[in-house]
C-alpha positions in Angstrom: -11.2 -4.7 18.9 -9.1 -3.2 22.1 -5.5 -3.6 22.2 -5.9 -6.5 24.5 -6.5 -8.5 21.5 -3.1 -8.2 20.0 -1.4 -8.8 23.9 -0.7 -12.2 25.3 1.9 -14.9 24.2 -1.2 -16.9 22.6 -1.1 -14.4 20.3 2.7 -13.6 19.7 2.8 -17.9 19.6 0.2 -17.4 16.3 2.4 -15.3 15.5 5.5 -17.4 15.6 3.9 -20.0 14.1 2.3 -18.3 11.2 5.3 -16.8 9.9 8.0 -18.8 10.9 12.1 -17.9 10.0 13.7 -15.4 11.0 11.4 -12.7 10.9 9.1 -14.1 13.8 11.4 -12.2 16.9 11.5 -8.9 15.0 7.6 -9.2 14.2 7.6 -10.2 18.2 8.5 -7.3 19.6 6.6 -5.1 16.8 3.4 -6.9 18.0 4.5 -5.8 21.6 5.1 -2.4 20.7 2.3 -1.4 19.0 0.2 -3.3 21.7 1.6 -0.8 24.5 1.5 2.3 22.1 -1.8 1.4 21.7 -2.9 1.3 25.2 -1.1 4.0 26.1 -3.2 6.2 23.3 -6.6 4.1 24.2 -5.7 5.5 27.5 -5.9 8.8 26.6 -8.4 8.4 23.8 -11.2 6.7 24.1 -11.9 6.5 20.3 -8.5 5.3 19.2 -8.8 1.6 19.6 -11.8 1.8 17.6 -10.5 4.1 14.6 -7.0 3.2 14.3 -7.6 -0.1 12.8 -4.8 -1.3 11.9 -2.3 -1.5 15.0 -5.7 -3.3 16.9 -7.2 -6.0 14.7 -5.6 -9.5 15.1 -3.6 -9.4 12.2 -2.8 -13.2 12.5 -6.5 -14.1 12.7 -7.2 -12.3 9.5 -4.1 -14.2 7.4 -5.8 -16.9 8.3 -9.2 -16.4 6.2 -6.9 -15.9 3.1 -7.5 -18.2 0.1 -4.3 -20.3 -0.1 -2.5 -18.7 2.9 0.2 -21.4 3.1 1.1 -21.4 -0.1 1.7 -17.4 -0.1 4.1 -18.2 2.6 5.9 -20.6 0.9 6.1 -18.4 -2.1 7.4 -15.3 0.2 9.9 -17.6 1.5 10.8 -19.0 -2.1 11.2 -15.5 -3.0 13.3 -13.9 -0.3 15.8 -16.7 -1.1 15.7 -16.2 -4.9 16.9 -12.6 -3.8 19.6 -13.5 -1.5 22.3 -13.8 -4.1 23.5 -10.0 -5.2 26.1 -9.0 -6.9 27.9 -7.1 -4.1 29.9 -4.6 -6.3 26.7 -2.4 -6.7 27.4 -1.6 -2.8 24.8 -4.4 -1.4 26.2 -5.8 1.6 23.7 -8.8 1.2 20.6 -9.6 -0.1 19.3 -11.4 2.6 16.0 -9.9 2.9 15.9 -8.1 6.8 13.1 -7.0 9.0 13.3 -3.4 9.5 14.4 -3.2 13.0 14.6 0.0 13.4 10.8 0.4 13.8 10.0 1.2 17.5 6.0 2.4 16.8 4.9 5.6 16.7 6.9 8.5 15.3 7.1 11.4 17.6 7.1 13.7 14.3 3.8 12.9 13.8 2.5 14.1 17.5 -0.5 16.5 16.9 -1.4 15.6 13.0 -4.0 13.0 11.5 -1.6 10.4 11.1 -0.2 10.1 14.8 -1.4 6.5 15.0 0.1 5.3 12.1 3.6 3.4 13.6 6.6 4.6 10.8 10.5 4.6 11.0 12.3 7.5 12.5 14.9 7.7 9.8 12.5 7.9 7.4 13.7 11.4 4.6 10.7 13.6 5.1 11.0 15.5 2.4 8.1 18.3 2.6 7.9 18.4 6.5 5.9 16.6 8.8 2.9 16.0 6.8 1.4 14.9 4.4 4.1 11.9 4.9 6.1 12.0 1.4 9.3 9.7 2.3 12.3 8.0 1.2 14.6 6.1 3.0 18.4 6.8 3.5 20.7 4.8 0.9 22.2 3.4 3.7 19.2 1.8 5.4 17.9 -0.1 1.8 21.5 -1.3 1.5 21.2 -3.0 5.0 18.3 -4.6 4.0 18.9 -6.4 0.5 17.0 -6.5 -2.4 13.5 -6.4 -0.8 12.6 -3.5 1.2 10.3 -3.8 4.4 7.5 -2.1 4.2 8.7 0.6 6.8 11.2 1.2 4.7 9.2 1.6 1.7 9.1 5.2 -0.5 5.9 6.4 0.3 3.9 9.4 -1.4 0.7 10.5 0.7 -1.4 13.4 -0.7 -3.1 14.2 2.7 -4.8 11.8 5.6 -3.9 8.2 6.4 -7.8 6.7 6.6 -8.0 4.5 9.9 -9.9 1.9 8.4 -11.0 -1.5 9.4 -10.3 -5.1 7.5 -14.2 -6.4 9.1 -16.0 -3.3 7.5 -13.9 -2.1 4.8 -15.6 -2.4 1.4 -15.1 -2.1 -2.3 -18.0 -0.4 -4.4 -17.7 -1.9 -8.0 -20.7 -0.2 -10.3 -21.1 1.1 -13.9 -20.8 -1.3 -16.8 -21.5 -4.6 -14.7 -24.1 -7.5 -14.5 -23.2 -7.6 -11.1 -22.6 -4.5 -9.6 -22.0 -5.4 -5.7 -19.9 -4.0 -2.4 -17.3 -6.5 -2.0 -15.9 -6.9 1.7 -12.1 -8.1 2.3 -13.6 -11.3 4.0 -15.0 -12.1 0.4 -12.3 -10.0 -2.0 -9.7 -12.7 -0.3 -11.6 -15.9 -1.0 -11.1 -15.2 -4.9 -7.5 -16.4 -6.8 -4.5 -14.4 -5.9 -1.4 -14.4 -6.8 2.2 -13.2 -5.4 4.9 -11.4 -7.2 7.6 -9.3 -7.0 7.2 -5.5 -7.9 9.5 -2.6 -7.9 7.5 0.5 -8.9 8.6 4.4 -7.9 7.1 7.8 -7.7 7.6 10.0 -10.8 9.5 12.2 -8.8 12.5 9.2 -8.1 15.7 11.7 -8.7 13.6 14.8 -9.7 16.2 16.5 -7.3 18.8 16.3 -10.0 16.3 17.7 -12.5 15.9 20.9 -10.6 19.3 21.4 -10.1 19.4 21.7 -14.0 15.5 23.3 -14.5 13.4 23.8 -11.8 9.8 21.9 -12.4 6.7 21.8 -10.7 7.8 18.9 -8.2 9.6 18.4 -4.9 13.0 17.1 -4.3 13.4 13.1 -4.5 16.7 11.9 -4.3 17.2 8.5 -5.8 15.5 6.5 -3.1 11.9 7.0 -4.2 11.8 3.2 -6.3 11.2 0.1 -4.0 11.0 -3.6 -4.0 8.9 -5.6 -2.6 6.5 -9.3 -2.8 2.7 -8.2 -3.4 0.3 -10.7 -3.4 -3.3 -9.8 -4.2 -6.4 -10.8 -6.6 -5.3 -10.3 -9.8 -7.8 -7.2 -11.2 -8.9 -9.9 -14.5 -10.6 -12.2 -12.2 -12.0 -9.6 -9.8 -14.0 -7.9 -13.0 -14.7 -11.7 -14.4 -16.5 -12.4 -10.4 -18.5 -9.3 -10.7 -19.4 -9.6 -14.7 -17.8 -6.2 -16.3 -19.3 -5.8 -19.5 -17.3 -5.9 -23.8 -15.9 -3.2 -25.2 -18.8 -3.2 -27.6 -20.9 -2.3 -25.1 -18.9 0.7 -23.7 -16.5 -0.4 -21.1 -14.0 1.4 -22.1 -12.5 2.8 -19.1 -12.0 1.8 -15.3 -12.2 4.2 -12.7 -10.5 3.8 -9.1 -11.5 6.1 -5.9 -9.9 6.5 -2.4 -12.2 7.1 0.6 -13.6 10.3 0.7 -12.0 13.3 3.2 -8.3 11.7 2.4 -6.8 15.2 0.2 -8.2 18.4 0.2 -9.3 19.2 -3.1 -11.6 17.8 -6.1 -15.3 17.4 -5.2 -15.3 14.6 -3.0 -11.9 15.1 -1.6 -11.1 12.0 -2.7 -7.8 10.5 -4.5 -8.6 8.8 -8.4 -7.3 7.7 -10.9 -8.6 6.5 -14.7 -7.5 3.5 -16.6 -7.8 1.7 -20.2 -9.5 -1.2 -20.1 -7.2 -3.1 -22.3 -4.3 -1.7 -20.5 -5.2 -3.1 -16.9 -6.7 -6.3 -18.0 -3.5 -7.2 -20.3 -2.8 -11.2 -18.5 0.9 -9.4 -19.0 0.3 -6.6 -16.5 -0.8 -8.8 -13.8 -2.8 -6.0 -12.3 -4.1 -6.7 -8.4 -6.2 -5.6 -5.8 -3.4 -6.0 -3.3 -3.5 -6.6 0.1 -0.2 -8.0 1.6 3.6 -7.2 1.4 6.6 -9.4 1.6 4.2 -11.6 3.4 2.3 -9.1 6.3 -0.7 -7.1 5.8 -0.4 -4.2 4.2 1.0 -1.4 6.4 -1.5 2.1 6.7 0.7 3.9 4.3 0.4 1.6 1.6 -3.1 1.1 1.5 -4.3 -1.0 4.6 -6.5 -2.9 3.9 -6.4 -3.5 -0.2 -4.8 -0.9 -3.0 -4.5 -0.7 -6.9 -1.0 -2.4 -8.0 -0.5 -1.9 -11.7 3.4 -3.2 -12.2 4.9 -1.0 -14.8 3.2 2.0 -13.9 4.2 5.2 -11.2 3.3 4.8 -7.7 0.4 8.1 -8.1 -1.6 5.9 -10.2 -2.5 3.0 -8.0 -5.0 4.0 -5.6 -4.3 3.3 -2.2 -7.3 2.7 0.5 -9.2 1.2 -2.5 -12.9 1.3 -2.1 -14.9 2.6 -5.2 -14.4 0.9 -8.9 -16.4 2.2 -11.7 -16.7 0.9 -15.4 -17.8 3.5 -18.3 -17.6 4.2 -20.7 -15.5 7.9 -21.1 -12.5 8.6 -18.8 -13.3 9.5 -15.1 -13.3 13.2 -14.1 -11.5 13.0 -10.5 -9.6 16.5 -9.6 -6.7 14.7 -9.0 -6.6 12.2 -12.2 -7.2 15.5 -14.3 -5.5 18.1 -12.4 -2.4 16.3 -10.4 -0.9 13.6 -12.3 -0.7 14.8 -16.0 1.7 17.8 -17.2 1.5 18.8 -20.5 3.2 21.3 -22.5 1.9 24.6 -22.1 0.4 25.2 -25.5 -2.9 22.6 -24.2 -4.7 24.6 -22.2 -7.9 22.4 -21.8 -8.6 19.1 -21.5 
């Protein structure tokens, strides 16, 4: 889809009336912005409207093929007025829930790497240079903006490349311990039972700065912004294993397995991001696990999975796989170098697995 698909005040009016409020002039001029970013780089590269995805495909169109799309609205809605009222001695001006308008597209940080496409805030904390992005945002900026954060906004934790992928040909390979093992597409993954909630989850690094100042670990400096709020809505994981048949315990499925595409980090085998779950852990009707695939009401935004990731509430931020497009069933714990390797420390007397 060119650029020219996302131009026009048809569109902006879908827009407008698709998400109506007071969000509609700030997602107005985003829609403009991106459109004449993305011209300009379409311009200059001829593969760019076809690879980066995201700031192209008709991002109104798509909301509209979503099971139950009104009543996700309302919900959002329901929600960001639940969260208005704060108690303004913890230093929250208001918790009106606010688009984050300092977004103008593209971040000129990001000139000459993978992710230069991707549009981002230019406050964002970068806290380990210009890429991988691993951000948090300033105190100041989440205070501005209530008790959800905008997805701009958002702490994000990327191991390597944001994947330009498409909604129309993204799809999810579920296999192992199923009767039906299938490639689900988004088109399809959408038309099953979803549900909306709101989610604060945080990288296992939130205020590791203050950890180093006493003992120096393995990990980065976070300061105390790397925990965020937001409305998810996605398929909740129970019904996504019911629609493809995932076999008892009794007959192995023991553990679920979740992959990234493939070239995203630079180590492990496949180069690919993992992760390994308990199957009693995931399908608890208490987690409310989802395949999700929109925040506080948009699409999801490149750096937090565009098109669909694993949400596990409860759980850090390294666990649930964003860019979703592999699920296994099996019955011992997957071997991916970074589920292994990256996201378990123990003490020093285990030496093995």
């Amino acid at each position: 889809m060119s650029p020219a698909a996302i131009s026009g005040e048809s569109i902006l009016e879908k827009v407008r009336d698709q998400i109506a409020g007071p969000e509609a002039p700030t997602l107005q001029a985003t829609v403009k912005k991106l459109q004449a970013d993305s011209a300009s780089k379409s311009s200059e590269d001829a593969t760019f409207s076809t690879m980066a995805c995201y700031s192209t495909e008709d991002h109104t169109a798509i909301m509209k093929t979503i099971s139950g799309i009104d009543d996700i609205q309302t919900r959002v809605v329901e929600l960001k007025e639940h969260f208005k009222a704060v108690d303004i001695s913890q230093g929250v001006t208001s918790g009106k829930y606010e688009e984050d308008a300092h977004l103008k597209g593209f971040d000129p940080r990001d000139d000459g790497t993978p992710d230069d496409w991707v549009p981002r805030n230019e406050w964002m904390n970068r806290l380990t240079g210009v890429h991988p992005y691993q951000v948090e945002a300033p105190l100041s900026l989440l205070k501005d903006h209530g008790f959800l954060t905008p997805q701009t906004l958002h702490v994000v934790r990327n191991h390597g490349v944001v994947p330009k992928l498409s909604w129309a040909e993204h799809t999810i390979d579920i296999s192992g311990l199923v009767d039906r093992p299938m490639k689900i597409t988004m088109a399809e993954l959408v038309k099953l039972p979803n549900i909306t909630l709101p989610i604060s989850f945080n990288c296992a690094g939130n205020r590791r700065k203050e950890q180093n100042i006493i003992q120096k670990g393995i990990g980065f400096n976070w300061g105390c912004a790397a925990i965020s709020t937001a409305i998810w809505t996605g398929v909740p994981l129970s019904v996504l294993m019911e629609h493809v048949g995932m076999k008892s315990k009794a007959d192995g499925a023991n553990w679920l397995n979740f992959e990234g595409p493939e070239s995203e980090v630079p180590q492990g085998d496949t180069n690919s991001y993992g992760a390994s779950h308990k199957v009693e852990a995931l399908l608890n009707p208490a987690r409310c696990c989802m395949l999700a695939f929109m925040n506080n009401g948009e699409l999801l935004h490149p750096d937090h999975g565009y098109p669909v990731r694993l949400l596990i509430p409860g759980y850090i931020g390294g666990r649930m796989i964003k860019w979703l497009n592999k699920i296994t069933v099996t019955e011992e714990e997957g071997n991916n170098h970074y589920h292994i390797f990256d996201n378990r420390v123990f003490p020093k007397h285990i030496t093995s697995r």
